[in-house]
C-alpha positions as CSV (number, residue, x, y, z in Angstrom):
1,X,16.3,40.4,14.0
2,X,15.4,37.4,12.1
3,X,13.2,34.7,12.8
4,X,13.8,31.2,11.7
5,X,11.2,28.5,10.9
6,X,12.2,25.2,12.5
7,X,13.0,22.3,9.9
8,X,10.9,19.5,10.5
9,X,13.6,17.0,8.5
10,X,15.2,14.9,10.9
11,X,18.8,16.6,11.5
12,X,21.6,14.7,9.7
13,X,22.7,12.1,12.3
14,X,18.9,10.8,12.5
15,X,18.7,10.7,8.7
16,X,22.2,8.4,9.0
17,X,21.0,5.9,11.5
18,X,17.3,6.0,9.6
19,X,19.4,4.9,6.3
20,X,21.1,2.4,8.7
21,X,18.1,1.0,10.2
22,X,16.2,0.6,6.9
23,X,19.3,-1.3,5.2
24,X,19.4,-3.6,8.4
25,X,15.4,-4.3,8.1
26,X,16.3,-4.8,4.0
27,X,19.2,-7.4,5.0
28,X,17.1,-9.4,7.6
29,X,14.2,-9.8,5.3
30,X,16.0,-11.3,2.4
31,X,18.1,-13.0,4.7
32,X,14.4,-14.2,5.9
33,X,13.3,-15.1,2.7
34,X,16.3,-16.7,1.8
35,X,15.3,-19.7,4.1
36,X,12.3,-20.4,2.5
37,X,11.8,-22.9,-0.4
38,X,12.1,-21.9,-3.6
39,X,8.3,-21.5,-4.5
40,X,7.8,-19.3,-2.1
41,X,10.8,-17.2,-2.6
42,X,9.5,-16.7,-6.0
43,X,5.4,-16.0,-5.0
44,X,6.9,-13.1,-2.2
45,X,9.7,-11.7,-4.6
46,X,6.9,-11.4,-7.7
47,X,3.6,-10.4,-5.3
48,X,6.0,-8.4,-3.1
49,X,9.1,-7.6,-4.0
50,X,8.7,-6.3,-7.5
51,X,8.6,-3.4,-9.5
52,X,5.8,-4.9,-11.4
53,X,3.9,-6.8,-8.9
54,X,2.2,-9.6,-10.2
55,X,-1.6,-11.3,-8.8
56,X,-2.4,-14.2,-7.4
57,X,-4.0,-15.4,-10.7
58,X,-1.0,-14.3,-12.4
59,X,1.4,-16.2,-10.0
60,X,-0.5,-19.6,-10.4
61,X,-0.4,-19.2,-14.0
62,X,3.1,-19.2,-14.1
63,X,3.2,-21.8,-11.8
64,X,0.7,-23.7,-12.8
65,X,-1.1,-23.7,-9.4
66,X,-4.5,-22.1,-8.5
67,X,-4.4,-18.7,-7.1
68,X,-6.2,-20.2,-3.8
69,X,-2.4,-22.4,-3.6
70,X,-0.7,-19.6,-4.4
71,X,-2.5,-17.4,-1.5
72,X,-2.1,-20.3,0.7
73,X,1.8,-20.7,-0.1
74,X,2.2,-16.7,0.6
75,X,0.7,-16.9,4.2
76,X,3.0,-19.6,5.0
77,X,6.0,-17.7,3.8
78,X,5.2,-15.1,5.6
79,X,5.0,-17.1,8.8
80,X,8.1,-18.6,8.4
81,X,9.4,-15.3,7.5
82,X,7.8,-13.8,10.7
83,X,9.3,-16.7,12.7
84,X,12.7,-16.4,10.7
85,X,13.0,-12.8,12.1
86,X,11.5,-13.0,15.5
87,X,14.1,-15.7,16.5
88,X,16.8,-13.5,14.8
89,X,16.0,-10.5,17.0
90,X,15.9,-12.9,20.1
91,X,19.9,-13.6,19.0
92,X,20.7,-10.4,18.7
């Protein structure tokens, strides 16, 4: 008589709708950013988004802003990417 050890990977169906879920969340949060100006696409897609993520200071250099503009451009993109999203989930 054998005993068997009980997986704790999520069974094959749950792995399915995880992959499903996660390329939903992917789609809505570029579809999010997407709406934003292009500045701030760029400041979420290199602080963010990136393999190589960049820093504030980094960011304003390459923008030629100060990394306090670049932190306060960020938390408004984020908010409008928060509000982008809620009001897509109220639609849906």
């Amino acid at each position: 008589r054998a005993a068997f050890i009980p997986a704790n990977d999520p069974d094959p169906e749950q792995e399915l709708v995880l992959g499903e879920q996660d390329s939903l969340n992917r789609d809505a949060v570029y579809s999010a950013l997407s709406e934003l100006p292009e500045r701030e696409q760029e400041i979420i897609m290199r602080r963010h988004l990136s393999d190589d993520r960049e820093t504030l200071q980094e960011v304003g250099a390459r923008l030629g802003i100060s990394r306090e503009r670049v932190r306060q451009l960020e938390v408004r993109a984020f908010r409008r990417m928060r509000e982008h999203l809620a009001g897509a989930r109220r639609v849906a």
